[in-house]
N, C-alpha and C positions, 0 to 999 in steps of 0.2 A: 862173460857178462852176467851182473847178476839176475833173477828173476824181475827188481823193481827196476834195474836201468832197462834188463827190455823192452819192461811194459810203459817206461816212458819215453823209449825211441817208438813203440808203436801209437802212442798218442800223439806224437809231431807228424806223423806222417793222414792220408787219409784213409779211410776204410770205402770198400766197396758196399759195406752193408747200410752206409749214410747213403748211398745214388739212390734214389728213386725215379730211373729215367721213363719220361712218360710222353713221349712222341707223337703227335698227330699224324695223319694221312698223308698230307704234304710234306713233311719232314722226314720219314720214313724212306717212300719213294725217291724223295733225295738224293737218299745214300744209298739206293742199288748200282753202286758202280763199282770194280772191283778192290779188295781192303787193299790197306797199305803193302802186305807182301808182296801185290802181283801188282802195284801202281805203275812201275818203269817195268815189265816184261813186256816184248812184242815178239814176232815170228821169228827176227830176228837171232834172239836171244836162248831159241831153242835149242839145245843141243841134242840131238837125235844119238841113242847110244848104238852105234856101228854095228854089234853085237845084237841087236834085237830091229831088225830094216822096218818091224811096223810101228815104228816111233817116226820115222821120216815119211814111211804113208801117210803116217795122219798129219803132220804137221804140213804134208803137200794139201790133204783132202780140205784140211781149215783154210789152207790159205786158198785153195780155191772158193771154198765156199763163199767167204767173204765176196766172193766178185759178184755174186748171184742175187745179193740183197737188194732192194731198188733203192735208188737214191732220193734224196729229199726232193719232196716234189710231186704232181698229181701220179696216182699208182694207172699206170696202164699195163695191158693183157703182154704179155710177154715169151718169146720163145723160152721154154726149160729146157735147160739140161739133160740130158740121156742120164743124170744121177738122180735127178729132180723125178725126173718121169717113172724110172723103176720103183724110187720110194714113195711113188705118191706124190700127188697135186700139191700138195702143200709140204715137200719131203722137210724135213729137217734134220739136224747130224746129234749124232748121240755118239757119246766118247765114251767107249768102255774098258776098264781097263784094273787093275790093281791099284792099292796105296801107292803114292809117288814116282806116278811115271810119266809126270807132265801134262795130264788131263787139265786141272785149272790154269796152268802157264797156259795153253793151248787157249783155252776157252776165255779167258783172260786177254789175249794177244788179240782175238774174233774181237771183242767188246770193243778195244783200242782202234781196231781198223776200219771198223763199221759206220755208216754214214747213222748220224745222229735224226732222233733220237733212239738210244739202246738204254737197256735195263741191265743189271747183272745181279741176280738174287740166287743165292743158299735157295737149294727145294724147300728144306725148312724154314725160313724167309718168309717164302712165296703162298706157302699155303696156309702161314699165320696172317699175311696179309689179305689173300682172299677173306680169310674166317671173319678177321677184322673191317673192311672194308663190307663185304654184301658179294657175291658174284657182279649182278649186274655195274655195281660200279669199278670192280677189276677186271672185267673182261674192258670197258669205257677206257680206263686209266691206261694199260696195257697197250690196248690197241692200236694208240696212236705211233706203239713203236715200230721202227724197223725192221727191230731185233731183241729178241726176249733169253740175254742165256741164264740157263741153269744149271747151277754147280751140286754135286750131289746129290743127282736127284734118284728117289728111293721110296717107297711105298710102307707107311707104318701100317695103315690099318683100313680098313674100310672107307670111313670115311673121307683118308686121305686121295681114296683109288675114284671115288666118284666126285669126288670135287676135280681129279686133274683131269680125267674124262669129259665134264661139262665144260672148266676152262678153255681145255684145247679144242671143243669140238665148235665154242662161240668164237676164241682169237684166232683161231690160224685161217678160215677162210676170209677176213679182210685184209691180209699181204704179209699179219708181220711172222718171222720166219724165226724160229726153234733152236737153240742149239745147248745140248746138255753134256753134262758129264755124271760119270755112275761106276759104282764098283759092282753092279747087276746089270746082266743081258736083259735087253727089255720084256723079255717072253718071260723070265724068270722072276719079274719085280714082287715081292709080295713072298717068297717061296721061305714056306718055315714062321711065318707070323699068326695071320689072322685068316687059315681057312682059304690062302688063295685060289686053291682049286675052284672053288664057288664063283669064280670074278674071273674066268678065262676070257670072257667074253670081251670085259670093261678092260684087262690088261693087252688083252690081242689089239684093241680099238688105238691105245695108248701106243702101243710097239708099230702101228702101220705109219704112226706119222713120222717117223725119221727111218735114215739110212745109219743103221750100224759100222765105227767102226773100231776095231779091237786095237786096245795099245801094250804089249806086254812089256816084258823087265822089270827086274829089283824095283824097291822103292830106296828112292834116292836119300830120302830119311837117313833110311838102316847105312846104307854107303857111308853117310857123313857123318853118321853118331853112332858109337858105341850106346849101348843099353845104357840109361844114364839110373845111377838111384839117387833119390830125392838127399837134400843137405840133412845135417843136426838141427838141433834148433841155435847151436852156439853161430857154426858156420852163418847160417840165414841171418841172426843179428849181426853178425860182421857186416855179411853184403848191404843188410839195411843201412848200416851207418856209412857207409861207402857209396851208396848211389847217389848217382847223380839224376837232376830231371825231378820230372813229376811222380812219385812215388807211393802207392796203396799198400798197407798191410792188412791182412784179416787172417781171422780163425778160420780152418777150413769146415768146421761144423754150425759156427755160427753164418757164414757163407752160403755152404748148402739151405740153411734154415732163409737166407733171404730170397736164394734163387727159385723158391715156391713160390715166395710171393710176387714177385715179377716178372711177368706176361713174357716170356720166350721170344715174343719179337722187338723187347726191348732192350735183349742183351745187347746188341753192339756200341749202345750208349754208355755201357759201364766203361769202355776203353776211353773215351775221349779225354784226350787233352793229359794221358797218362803214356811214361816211356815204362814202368817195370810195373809187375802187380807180384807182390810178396804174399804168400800163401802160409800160413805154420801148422802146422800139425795134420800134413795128407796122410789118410790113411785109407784102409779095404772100406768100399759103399756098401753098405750091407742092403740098404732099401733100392732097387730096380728104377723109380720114380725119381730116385737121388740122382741115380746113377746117369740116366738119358740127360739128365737136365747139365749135369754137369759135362755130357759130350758137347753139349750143345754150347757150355760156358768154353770148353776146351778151347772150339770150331771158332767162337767170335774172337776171342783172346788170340788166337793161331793167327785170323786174317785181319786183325785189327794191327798186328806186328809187332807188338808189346812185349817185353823179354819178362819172361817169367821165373822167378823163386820158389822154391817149395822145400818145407822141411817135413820130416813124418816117414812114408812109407812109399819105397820106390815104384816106379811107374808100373810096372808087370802086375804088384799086386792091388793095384788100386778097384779093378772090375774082376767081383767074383767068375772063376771061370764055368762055374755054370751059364753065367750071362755071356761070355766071351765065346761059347757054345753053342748059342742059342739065334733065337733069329734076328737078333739084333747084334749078330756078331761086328757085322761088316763095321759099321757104326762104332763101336769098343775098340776093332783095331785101329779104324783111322784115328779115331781120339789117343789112343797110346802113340800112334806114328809122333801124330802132331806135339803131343805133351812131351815125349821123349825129344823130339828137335828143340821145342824154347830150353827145356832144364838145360840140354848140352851148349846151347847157344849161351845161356845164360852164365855159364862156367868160366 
């Protein structure tokens, strides 16, 4: 295909760098239930890998948890659990584990079985919505749930450590009940960023309100996907002109240049009402600031379900490995898990 029919297959279709999604309060909250990948999972659906027994722990320790929630309805003083009681008054469950070992299926399946109202918010989500929002009226908004889970939850910086400190220490004593997931032990949250040493205190506070438990095994990612490298740009106009559905093209530089300008908690509105998002020319982020943002485009794209294209420079070299080394490793790998599953999907 020549350069001009590219560039006129890329003008039939839309650009993500046209969305300018801008959400309000109510509208946001909305959509804390979990994206379209984990829409139909439940307990059910879990497959516990035989090979590794603390995959069927945890998927007993959820489905118990789930019984412990109150149900709708005036909250009264209630016998705990011997789980309840060792973690604390207000215990709640933290799922910790590697890339793809069923943490969000898991935590995903709790949202589904839980007596309403639930939440189901990205750490990074949640702690744009506080920022946006005021404390006082996310602790208000929150409260009335039953059940607040958090997916990824992880400590960038200071201020993310004391904002989740006052959150939790205003919601959890009116009933409603915690449930996370993390590629960090909770004692460990913060380690290799911003000075955690300094914040034992605000991280020990955060680590007492749930019961730990560990999930290991492969990620099931790597299982199902060979290392995928990104298309040509010849290939990538093929598949444009073959898709079917709702379909976005963009430059991946002019991209990056929009993803400055809008607000991190309004990435999940770029997905709507779209089955593929076509990417061309991915290559190494050289800016760090580029880089986070684009985990975080990875992260909405990933659970918004949307099959993804990409031409340029294959997935491995996309995050310099000084950053893949650094304290935002965990972060870089889950973003390549996830990027490497839609390309092979996409195939």
């Amino acid at each position: 295909m020549t350069t001009a029919a590219a560039a006129a297959l890329d003008s039939s279709r839309e650009r993500l760098v046209d969305r300018n999604p801008c959400l309000g309060p109510a509208e946001l909250v909305a959509r804390l239930q979990p994206h379209a990948r984990f829409g139909d999972v439940r307990f059910e659906t879990y497959e516990p890998d035989p090979s590794h027994p603390s995959q069927q722990t945890a998927l007993e320790a959820v489905s118990e948890f789930v019984t412990t929630i109150d149900a709708p309805g005036p909250r009264r003083p209630r016998f705990r659990r011997r789980r309840e009681t060792e973690a604390g008054t207000d215990a709640g469950l933290y799922l910790d584990g590697g890339f793809g070992v069923g943490k969000t299926h898991l935590l995903a399946s709790l949202w589904h079985a839980a007596p309403r109202p639930a939440a189901f918010s990205s750490f990074a989500e949640l702690t744009a919505l506080i920022g946006a929002f005021g404390m006082d009226t996310a602790v208000e908004v929150f409260g009335g749930h039953r059940l607040l889970c958090i997916d990824e939850f992880e400590l960038d910086d200071v201020a993310h450590t004391l904002m989740t400190v006052t959150f939790l220490r205003r919601l959890l004593p009116g009933g409603t009940r915690v449930a996370c997931t993390s590629n960090t032990l909770p004692d460990r949250l913060g380690d290799g960023r911003f000075g955690a040493d300094d914040f034992k205190r605000e991280i020990a506070a955060i680590a007492s309100h749930f019961e730990v438990i560990t999930i290991d095994g492969p990620d099931y990612r790597h299982r199902s996907f060979a290392p995928e490298a990104a298309m040509t740009d010849a290939e990538l106009d093929h598949r444009i002109a073959l898709a079917a559905g709702a379909v976005s093209v963009d430059d991946f530089d002019e991209l990056l240049v929009h993803l400055r300008r809008v607000p991190p908690v309004q990435y999940g509105a770029f997905f709507d009402g779209l089955d593929t998002v076509c990417v061309r020319g991915m290559r190494a982020i050289e800016n760090q600031g580029d880089a986070l943002l684009w985990v975080r485009f990875v992260d909405e794209a990933y659970e918004a379900g949307v099959g993804l294209c990409a031409s340029g420079t294959g997935v491995e070299e996309v995050f310099a490995a000084s950053y893949r080394q650094g304290g935002y490793r965990k972060k870089y790998g889950r973003a390549e898990s996830r990027l490497n599953a839609m390309l092979a999907e996409s195939t």
